[in-house]
N, CA, C and O atoms as a GROMACS GRO file, in nm:
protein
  592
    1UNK      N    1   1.208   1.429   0.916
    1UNK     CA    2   1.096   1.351   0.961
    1UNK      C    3   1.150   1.218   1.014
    1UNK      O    4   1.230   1.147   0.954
    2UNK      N    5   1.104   1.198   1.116
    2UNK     CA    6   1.167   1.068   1.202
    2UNK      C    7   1.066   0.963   1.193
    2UNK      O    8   0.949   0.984   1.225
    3UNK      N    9   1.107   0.852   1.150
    3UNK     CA   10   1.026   0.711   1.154
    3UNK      C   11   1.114   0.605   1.185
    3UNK      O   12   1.236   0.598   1.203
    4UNK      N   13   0.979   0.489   1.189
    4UNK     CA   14   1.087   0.365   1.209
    4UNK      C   15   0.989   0.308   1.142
    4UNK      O   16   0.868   0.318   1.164
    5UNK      N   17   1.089   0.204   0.997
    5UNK     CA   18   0.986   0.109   0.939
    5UNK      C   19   1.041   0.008   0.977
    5UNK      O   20   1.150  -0.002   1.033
    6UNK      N   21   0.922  -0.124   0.931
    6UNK     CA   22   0.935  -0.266   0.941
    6UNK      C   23   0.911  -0.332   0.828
    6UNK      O   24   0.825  -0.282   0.756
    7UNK      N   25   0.946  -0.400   0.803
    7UNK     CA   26   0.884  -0.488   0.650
    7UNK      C   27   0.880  -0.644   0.732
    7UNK      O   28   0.994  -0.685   0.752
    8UNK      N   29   0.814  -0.700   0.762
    8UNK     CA   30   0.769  -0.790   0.762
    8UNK      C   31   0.670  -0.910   0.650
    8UNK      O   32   0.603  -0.879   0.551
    9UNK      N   33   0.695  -1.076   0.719
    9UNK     CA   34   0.572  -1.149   0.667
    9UNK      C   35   0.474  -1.156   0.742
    9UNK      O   36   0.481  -1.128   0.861
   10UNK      N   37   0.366  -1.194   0.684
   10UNK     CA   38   0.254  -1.174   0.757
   10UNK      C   39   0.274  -1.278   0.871
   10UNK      O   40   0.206  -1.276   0.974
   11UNK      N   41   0.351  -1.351   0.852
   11UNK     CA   42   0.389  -1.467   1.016
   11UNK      C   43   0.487  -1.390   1.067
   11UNK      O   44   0.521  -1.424   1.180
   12UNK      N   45   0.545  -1.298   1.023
   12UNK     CA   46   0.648  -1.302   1.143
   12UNK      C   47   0.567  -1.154   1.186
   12UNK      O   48   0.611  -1.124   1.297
   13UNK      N   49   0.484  -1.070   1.150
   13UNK     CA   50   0.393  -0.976   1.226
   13UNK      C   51   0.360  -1.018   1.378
   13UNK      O   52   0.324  -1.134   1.400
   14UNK      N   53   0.372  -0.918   1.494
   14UNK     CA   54   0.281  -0.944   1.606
   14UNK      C   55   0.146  -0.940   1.606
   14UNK      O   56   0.075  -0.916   1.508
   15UNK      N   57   0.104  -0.970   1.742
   15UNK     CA   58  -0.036  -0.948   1.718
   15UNK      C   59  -0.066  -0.811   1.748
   15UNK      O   60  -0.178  -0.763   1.729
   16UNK      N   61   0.061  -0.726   1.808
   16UNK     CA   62   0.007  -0.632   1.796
   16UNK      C   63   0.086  -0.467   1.662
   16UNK      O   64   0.099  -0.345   1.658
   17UNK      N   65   0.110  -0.576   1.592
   17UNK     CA   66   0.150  -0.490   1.481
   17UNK      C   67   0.036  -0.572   1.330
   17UNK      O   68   0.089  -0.565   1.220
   18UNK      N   69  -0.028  -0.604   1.333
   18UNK     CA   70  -0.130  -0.700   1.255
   18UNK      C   71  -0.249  -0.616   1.329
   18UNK      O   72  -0.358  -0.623   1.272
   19UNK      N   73  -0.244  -0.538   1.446
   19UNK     CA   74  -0.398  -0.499   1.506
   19UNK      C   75  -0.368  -0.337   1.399
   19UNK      O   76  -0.432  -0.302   1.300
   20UNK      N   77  -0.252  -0.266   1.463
   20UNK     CA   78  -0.215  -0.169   1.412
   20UNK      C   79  -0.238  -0.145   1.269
   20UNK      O   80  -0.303  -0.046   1.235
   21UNK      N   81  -0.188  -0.229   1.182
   21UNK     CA   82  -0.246  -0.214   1.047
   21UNK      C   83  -0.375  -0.234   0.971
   21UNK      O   84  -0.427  -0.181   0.873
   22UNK      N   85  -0.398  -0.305   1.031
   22UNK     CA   86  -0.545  -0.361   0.988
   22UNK      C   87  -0.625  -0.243   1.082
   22UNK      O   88  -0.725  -0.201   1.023
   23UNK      N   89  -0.608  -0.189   1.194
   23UNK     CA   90  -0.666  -0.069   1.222
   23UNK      C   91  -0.666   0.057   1.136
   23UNK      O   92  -0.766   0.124   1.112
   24UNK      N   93  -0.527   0.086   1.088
   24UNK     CA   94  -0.500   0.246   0.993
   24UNK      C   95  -0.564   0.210   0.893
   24UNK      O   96  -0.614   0.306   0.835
   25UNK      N   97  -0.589   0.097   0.837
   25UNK     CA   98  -0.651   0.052   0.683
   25UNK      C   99  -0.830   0.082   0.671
   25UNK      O  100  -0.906   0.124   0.584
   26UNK      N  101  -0.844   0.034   0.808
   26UNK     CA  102  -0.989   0.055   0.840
   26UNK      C  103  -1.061   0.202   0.863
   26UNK      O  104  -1.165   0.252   0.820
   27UNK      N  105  -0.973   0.241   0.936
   27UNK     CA  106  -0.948   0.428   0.930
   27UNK      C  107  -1.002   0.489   0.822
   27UNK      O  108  -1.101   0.561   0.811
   28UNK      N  109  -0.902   0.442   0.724
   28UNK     CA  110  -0.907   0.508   0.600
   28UNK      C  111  -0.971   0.440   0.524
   28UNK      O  112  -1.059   0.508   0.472
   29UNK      N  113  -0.972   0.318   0.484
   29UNK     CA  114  -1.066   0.265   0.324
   29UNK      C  115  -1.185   0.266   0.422
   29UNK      O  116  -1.277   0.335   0.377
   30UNK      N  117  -1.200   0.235   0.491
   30UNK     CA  118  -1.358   0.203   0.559
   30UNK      C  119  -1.446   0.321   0.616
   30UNK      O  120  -1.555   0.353   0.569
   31UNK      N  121  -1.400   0.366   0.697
   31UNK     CA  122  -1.456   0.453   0.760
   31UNK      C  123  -1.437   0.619   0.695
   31UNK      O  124  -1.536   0.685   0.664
   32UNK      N  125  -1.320   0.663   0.684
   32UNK     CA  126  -1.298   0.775   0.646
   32UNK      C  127  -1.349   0.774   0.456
   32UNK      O  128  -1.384   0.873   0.391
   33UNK      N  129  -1.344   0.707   0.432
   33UNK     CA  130  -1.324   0.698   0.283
   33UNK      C  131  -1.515   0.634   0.248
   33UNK      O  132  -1.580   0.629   0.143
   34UNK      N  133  -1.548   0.597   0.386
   34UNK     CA  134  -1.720   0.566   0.359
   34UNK      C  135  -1.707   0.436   0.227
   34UNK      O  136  -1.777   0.425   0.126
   35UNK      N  137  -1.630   0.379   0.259
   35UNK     CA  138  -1.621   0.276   0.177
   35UNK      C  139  -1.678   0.151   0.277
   35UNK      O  140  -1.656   0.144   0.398
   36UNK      N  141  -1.750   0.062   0.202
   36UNK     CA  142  -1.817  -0.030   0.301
   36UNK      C  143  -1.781  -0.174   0.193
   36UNK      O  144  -1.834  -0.205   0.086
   37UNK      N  145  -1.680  -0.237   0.263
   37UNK     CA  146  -1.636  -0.350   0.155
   37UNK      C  147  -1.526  -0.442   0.234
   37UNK      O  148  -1.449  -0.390   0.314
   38UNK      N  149  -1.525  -0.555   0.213
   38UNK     CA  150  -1.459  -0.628   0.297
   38UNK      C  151  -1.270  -0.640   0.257
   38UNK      O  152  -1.199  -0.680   0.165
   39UNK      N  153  -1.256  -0.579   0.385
   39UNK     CA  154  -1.135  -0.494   0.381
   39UNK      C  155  -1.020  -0.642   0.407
   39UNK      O  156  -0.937  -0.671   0.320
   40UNK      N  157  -1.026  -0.675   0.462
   40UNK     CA  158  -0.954  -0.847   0.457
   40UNK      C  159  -1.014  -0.920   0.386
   40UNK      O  160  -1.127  -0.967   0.399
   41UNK      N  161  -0.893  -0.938   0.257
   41UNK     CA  162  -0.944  -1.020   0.133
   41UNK      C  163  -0.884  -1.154   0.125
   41UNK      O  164  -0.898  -1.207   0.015
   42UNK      N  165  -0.807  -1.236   0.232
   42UNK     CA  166  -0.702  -1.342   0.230
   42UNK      C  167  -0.601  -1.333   0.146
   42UNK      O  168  -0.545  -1.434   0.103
   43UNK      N  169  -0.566  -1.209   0.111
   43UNK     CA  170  -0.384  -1.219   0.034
   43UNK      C  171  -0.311  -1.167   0.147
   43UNK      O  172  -0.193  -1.201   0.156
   44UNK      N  173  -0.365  -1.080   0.246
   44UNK     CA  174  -0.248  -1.054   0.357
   44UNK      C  175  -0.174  -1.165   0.386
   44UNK      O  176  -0.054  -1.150   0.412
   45UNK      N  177  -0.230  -1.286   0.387
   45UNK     CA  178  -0.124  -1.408   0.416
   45UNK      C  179   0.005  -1.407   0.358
   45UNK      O  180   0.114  -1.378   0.408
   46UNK      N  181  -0.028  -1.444   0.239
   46UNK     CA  182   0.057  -1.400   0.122
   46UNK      C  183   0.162  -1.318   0.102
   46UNK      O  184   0.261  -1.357   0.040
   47UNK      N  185   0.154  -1.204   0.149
   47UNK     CA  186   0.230  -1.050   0.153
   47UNK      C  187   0.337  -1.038   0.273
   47UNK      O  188   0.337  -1.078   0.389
   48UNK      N  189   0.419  -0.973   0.201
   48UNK     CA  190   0.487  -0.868   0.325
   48UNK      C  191   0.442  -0.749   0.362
   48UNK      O  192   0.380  -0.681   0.279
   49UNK      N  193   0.455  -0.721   0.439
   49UNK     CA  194   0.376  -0.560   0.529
   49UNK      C  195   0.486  -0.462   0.568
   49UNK      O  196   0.561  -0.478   0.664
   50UNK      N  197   0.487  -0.346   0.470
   50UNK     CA  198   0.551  -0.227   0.531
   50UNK      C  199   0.466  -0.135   0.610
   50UNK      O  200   0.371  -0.070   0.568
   51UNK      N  201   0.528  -0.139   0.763
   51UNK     CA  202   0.491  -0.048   0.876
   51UNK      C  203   0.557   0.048   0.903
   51UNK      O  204   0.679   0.043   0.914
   52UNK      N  205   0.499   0.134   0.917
   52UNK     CA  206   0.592   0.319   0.918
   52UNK      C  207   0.548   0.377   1.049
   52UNK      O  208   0.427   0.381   1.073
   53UNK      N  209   0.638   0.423   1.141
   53UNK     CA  210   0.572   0.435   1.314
   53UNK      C  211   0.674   0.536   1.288
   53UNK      O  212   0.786   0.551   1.238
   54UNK      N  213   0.554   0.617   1.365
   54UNK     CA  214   0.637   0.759   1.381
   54UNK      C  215   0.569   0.803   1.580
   54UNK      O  216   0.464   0.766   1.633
   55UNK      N  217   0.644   0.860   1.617
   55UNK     CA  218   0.587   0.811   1.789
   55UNK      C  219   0.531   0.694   1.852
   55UNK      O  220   0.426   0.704   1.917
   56UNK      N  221   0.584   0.601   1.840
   56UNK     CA  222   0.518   0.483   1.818
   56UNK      C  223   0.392   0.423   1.810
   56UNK      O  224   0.344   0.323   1.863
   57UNK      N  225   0.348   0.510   1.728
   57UNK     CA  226   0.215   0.478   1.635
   57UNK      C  227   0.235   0.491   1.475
   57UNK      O  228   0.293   0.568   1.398
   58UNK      N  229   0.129   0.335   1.460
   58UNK     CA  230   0.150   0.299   1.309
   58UNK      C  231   0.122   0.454   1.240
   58UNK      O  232   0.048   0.530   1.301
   59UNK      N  233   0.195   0.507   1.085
   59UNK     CA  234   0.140   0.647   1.063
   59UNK      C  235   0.117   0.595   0.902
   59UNK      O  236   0.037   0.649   0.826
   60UNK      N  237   0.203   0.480   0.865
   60UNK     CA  238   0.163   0.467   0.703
   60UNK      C  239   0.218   0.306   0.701
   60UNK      O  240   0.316   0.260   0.759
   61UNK      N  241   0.112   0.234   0.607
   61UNK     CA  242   0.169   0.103   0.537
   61UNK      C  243   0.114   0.094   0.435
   61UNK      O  244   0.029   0.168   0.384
   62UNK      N  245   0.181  -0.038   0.386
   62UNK     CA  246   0.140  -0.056   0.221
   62UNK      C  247   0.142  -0.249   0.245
   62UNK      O  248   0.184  -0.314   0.341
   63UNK      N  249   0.098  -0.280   0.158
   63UNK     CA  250   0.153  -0.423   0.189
   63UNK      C  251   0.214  -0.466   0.011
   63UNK      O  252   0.176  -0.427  -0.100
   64UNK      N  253   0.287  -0.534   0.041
   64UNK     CA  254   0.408  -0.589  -0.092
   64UNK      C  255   0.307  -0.732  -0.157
   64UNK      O  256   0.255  -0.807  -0.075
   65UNK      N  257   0.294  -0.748  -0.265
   65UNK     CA  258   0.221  -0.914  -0.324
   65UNK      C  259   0.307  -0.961  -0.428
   65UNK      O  260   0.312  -0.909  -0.540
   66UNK      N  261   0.391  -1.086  -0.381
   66UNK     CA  262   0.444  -1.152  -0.471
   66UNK      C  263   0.343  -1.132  -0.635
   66UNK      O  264   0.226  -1.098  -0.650
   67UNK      N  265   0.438  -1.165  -0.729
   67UNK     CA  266   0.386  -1.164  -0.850
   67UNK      C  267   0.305  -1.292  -0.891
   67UNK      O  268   0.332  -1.408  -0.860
   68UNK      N  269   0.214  -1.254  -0.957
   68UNK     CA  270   0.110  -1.406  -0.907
   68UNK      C  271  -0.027  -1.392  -0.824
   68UNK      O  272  -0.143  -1.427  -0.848
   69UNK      N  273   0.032  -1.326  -0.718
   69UNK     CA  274  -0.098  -1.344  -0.614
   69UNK      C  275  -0.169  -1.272  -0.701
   69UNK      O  276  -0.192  -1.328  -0.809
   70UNK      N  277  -0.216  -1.148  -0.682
   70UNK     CA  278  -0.329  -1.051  -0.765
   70UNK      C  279  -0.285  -1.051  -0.903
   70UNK      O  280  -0.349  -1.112  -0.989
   71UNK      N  281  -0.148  -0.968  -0.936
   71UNK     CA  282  -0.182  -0.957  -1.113
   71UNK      C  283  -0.009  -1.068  -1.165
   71UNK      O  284   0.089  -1.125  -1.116
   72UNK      N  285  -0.044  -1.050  -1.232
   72UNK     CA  286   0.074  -1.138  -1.303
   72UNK      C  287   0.200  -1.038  -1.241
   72UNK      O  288   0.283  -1.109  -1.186
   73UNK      N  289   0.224  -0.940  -1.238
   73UNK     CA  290   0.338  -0.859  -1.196
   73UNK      C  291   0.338  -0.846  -1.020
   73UNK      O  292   0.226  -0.826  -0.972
   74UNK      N  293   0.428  -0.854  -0.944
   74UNK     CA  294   0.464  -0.771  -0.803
   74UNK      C  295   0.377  -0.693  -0.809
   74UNK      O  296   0.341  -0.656  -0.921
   75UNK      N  297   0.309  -0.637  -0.685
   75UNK     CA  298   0.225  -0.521  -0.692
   75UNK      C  299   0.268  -0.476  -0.544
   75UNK      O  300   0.345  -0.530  -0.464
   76UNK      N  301   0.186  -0.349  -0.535
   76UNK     CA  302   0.197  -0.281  -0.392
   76UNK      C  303   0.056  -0.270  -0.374
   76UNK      O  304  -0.017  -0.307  -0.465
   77UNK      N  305   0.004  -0.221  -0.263
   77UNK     CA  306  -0.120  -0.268  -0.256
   77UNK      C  307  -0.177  -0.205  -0.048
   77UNK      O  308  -0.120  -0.191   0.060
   78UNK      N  309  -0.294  -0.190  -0.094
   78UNK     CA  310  -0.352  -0.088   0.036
   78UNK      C  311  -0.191  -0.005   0.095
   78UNK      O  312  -0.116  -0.032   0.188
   79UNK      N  313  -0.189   0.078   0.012
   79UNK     CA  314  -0.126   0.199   0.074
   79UNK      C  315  -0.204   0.308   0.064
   79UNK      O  316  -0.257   0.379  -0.021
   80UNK      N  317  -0.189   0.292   0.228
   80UNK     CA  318  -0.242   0.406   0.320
   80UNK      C  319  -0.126   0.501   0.412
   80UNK      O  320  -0.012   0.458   0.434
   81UNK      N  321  -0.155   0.583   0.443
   81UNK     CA  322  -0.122   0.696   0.534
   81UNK      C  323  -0.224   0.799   0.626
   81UNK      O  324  -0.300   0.884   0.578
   82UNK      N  325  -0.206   0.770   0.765
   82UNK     CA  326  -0.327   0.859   0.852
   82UNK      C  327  -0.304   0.989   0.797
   82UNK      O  328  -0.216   1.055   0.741
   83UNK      N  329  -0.418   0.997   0.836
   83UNK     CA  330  -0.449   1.178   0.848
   83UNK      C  331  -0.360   1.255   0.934
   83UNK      O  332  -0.383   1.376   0.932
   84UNK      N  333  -0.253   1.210   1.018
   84UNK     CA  334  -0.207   1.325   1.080
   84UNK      C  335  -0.089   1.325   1.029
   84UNK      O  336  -0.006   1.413   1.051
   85UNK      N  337  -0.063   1.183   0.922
   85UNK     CA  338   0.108   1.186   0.871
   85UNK      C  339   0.085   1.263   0.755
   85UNK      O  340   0.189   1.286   0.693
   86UNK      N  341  -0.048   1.324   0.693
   86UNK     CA  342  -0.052   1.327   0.535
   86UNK      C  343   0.025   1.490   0.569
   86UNK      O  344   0.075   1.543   0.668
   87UNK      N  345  -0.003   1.536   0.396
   87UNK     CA  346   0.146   1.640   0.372
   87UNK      C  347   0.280   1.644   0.447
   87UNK      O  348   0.360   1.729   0.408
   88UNK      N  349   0.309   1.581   0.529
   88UNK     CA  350   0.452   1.568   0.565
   88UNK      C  351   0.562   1.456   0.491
   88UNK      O  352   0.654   1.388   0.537
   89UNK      N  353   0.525   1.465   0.400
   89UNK     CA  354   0.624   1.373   0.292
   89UNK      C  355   0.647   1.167   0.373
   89UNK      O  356   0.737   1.094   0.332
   90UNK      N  357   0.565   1.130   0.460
   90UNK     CA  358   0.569   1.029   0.479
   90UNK      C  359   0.533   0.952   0.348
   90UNK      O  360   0.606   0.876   0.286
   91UNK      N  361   0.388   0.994   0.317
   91UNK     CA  362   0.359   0.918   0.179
   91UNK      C  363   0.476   0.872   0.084
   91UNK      O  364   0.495   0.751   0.070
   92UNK      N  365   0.544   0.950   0.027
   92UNK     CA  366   0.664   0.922  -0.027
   92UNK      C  367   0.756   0.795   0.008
   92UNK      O  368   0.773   0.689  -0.052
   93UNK      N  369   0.813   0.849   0.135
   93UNK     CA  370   0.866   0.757   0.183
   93UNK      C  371   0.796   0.593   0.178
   93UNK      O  372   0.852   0.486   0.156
   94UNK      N  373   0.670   0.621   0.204
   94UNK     CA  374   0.654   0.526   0.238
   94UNK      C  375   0.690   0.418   0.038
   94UNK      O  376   0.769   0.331   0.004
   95UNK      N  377   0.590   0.486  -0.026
   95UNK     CA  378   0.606   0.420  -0.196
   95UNK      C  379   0.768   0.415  -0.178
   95UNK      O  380   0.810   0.300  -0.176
   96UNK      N  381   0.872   0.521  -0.166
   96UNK     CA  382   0.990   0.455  -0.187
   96UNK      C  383   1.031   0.332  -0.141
   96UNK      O  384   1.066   0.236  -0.210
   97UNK      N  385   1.026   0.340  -0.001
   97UNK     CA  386   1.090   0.238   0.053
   97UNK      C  387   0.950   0.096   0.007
   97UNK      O  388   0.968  -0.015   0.058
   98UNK      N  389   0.876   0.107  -0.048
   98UNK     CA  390   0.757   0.008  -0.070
   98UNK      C  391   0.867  -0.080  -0.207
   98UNK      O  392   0.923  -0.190  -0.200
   99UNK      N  393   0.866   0.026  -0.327
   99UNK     CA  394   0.937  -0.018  -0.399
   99UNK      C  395   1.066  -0.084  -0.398
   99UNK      O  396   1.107  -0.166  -0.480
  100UNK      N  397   1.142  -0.029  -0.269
  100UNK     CA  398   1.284  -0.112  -0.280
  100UNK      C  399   1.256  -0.226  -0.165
  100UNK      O  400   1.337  -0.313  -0.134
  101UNK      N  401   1.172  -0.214  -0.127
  101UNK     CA  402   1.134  -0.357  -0.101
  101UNK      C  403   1.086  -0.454  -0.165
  101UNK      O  404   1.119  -0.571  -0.146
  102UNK      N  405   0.971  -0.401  -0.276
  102UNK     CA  406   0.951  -0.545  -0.372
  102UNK      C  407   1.059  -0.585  -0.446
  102UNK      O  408   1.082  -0.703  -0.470
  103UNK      N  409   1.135  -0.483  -0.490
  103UNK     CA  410   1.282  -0.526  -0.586
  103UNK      C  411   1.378  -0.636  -0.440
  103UNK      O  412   1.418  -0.750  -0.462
  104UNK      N  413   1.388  -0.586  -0.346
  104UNK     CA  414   1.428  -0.699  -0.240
  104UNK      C  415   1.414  -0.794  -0.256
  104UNK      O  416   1.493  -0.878  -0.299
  105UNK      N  417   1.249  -0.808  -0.204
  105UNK     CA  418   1.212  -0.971  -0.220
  105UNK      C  419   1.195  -1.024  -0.321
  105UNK      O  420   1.224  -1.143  -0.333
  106UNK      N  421   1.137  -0.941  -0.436
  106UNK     CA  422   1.099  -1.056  -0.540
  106UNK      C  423   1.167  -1.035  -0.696
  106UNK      O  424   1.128  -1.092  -0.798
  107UNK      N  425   1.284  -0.932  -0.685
  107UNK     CA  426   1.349  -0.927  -0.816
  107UNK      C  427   1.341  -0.812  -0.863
  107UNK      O  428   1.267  -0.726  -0.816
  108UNK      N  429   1.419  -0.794  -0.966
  108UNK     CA  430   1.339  -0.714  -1.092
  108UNK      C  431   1.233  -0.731  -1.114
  108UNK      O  432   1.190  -0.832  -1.058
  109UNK      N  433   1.143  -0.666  -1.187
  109UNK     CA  434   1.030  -0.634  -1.288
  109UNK      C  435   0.973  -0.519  -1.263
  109UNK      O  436   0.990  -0.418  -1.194
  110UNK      N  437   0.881  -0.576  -1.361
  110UNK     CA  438   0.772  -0.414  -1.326
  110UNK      C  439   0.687  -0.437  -1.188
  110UNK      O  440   0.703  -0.531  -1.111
  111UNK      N  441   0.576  -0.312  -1.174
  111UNK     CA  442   0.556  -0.335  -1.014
  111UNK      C  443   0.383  -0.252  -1.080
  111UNK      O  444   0.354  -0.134  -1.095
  112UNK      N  445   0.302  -0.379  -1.103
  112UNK     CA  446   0.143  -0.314  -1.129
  112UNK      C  447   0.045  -0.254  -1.004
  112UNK      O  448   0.033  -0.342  -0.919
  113UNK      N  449  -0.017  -0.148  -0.970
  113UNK     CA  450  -0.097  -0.098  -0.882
  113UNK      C  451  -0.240  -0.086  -0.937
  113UNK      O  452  -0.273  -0.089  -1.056
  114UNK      N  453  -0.330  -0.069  -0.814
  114UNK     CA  454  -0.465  -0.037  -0.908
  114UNK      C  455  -0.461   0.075  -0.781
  114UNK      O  456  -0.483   0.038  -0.666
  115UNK      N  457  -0.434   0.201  -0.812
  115UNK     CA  458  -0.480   0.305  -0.809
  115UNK      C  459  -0.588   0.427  -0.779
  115UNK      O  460  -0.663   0.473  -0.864
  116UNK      N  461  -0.582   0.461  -0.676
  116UNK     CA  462  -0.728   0.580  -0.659
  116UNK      C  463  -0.707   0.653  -0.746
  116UNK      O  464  -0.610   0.729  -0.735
  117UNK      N  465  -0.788   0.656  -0.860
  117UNK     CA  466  -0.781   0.795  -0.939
  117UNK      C  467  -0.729   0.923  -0.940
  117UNK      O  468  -0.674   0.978  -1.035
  118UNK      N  469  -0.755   0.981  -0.800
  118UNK     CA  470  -0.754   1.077  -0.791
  118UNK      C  471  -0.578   1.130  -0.727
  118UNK      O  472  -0.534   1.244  -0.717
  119UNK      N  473  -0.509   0.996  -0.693
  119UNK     CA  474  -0.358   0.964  -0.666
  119UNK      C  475  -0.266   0.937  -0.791
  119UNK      O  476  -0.144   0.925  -0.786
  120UNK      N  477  -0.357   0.929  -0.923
  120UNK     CA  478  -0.214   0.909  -1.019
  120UNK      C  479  -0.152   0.994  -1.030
  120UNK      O  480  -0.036   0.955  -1.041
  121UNK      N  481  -0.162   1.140  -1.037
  121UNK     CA  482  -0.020   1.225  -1.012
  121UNK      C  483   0.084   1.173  -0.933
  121UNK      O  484   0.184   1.150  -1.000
  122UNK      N  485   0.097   1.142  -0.797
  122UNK     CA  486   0.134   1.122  -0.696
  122UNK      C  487   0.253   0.986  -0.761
  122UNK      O  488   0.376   1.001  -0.769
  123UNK      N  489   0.178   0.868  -0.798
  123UNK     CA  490   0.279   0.789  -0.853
  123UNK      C  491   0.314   0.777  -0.978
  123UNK      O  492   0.401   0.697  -1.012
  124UNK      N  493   0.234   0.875  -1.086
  124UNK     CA  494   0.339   0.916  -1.157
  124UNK      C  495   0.515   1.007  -1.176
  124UNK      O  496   0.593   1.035  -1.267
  125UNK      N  497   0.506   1.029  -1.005
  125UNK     CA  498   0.637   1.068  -0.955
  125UNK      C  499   0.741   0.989  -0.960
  125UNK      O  500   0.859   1.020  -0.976
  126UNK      N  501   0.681   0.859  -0.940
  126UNK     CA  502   0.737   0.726  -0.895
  126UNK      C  503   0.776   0.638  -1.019
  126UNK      O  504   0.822   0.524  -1.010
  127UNK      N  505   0.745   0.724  -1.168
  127UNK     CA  506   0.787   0.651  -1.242
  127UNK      C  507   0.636   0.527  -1.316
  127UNK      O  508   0.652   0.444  -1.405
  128UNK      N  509   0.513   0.556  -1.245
  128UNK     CA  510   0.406   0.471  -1.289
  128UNK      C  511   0.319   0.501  -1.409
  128UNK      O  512   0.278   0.616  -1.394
  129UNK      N  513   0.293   0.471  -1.474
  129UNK     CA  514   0.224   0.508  -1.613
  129UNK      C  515   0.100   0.450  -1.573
  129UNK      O  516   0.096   0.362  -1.487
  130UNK      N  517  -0.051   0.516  -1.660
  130UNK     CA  518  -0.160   0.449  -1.652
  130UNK      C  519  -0.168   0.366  -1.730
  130UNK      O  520  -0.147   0.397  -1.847
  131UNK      N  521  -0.200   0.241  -1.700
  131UNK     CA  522  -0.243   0.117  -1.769
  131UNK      C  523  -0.412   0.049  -1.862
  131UNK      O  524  -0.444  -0.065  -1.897
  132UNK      N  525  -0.442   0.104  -1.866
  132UNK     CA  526  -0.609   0.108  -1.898
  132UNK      C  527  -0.722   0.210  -1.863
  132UNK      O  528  -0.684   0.326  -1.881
  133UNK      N  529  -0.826   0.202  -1.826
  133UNK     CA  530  -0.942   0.276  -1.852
  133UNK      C  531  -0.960   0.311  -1.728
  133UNK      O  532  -0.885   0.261  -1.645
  134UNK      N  533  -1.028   0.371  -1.700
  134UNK     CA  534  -1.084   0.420  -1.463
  134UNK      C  535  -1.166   0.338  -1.508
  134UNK      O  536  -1.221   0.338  -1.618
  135UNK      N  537  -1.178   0.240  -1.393
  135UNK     CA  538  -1.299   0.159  -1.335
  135UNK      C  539  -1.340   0.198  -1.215
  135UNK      O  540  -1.277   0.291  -1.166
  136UNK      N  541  -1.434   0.150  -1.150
  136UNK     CA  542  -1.531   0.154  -1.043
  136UNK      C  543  -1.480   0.010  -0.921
  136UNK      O  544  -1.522  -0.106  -0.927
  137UNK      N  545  -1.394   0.057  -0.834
  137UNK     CA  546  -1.375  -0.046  -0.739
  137UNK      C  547  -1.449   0.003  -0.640
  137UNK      O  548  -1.420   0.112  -0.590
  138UNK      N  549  -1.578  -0.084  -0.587
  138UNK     CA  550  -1.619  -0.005  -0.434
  138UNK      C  551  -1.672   0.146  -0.385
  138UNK      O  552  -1.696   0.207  -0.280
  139UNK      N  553  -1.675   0.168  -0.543
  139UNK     CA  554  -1.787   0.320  -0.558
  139UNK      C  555  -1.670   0.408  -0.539
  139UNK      O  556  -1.692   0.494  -0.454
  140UNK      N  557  -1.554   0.412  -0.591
  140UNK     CA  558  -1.390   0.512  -0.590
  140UNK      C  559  -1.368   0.459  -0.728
  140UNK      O  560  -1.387   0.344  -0.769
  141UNK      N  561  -1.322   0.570  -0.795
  141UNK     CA  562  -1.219   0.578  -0.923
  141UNK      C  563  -1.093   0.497  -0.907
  141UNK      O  564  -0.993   0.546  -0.855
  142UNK      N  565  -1.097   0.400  -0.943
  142UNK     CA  566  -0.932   0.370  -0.955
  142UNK      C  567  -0.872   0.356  -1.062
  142UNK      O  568  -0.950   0.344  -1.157
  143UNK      N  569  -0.734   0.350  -1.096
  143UNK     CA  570  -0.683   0.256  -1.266
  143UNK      C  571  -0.597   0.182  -1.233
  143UNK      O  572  -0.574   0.160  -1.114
  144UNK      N  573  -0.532   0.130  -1.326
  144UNK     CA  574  -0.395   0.035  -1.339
  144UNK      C  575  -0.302   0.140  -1.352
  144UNK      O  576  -0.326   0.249  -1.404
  145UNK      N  577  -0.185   0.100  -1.298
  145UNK     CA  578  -0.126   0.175  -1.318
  145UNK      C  579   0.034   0.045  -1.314
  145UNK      O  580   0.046  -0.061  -1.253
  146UNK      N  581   0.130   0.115  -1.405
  146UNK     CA  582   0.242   0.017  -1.434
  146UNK      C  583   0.348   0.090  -1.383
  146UNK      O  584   0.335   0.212  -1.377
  147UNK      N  585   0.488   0.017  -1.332
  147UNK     CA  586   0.642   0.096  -1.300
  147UNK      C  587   0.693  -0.006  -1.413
  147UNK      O  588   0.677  -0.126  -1.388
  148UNK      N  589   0.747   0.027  -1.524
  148UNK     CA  590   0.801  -0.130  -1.583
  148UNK      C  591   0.949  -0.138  -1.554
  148UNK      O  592   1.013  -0.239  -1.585
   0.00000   0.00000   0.00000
């Protein structure tokens, strides 16, 4: 499977790689997912952005959050993948290389997620344990989920 990623800050993003993501995100949490919730929360500032282009179109990102911003731990955070990258092992890739990028920028530690429910298999591959109870984010199952 052929890609090309980017990890970027949210300043050094173009404007047209900032349209690209914030488009696949909308794709999926918004529209496909019938989720109606304000999808730019002001931590993208904050973050680094992994972009995954496969024909040069965006096909999967995640964005990286210093530890601090959302939970006391590094987190990963809106990872998505389109519909035409899914079952072709991009997903993967993408959490791998997500993870050796937060160990990049921000160290060791653990790496907290909040989780679609229905995805904790998926990063329990990755080494993530569930962290608490399913809650209700936005009318979707999600949990905590920990890498320590």
């Amino acid at each position: 499977m052929l890609f090309t990623a980017l990890c970027k800050s949210f300043a050094d993003l173009s404007p047209f790689e900032l349209y690209d993501l914030l488009c696949l995100r909308s794709e999926v949490f918004v529209v496909e997912q019938n989720c109606v919730f304000l999808e730019m929360d002001n931590k993208d500032q904050a973050c680094h952005h992994l972009l995954l282009y496969q024909h040069n179109k965006i096909a999967a990102c995640a964005r990286l959050l210093p530890p601090g911003l959302y939970y006391e731990q590094m987190s990963i955070g809106r990872i998505v993948t389109g519909a035409a990258a899914r079952g072709t092992g991009l997903g993967k890739e993408l959490v791998t290389l997500a993870l050796a990028e937060c160990y990049r920028l921000f160290g060791p530690g653990p790496i907290k997620i909040g989780a679609q429910l229905y995805a904790k298999a998926f990063y329990e591959r990755f080494g993530f344990v569930q962290s608490g109870n399913v809650y209700d984010e936005d009318g979707i199952d999600h949990i905590h989920m920990i890498k320590p």
